[in-house]
C-alpha positions, 0 to 999 in steps of 0.5 A: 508538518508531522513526517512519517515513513511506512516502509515496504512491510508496511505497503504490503500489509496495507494491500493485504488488508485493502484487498481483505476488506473488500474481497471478505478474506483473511489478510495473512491468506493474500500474497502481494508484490509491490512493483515500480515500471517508468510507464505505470508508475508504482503498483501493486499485485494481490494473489489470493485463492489462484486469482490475480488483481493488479492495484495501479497507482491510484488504487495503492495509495487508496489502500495506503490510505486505508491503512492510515485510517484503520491502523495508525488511526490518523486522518488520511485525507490530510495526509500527502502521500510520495512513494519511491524506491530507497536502495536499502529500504525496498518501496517506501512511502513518504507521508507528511500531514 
């Protein structure tokens, strides 16, 4: 089984880019904050043009997805997905095909 790790540059972009795509913007016009909370889990918050939209767990790992699919040209529904928090790394996310 085929081990990946995407990092936190790599989460952030592939919100920025889950967030163009459907929004018909420009990625490096969106700001994103990624965000852990023991009730909600991992999300994610886009800023663009003064507005807010909060991407909850489901949605982060679609937009990871997305990100498997456009960026690294792999299958991402074959794909097994765990985030967490690393103490050097930031987010990261764990992918084994």
């Amino acid at each position: 089984m085929e081990k990946l790790t995407l990092f936190e540059q790599d989460l952030i972009n592939s919100v920025c880019l889950f967030h163009a795509k459907f929004k018909n913007v420009e990625p490096q016009d969106i700001e994103v904050e990624l965000m852990y909370d023991d009730v909600a889990g991992y999300s994610a918050e886009a800023f663009y043009n003064g507005q807010l939209e909060v991407y909850n767990s489901v949605n982060f790992i679609t937009a990871i997805r997305l990100y498997i699919d456009e960026q690294l040209g792999r299958d991402s529904m074959s794909a097994r997905i765990s985030l967490d928090i690393h103490d050097d790394e930031g987010m990261v996310a764990y992918i084994e095909f």
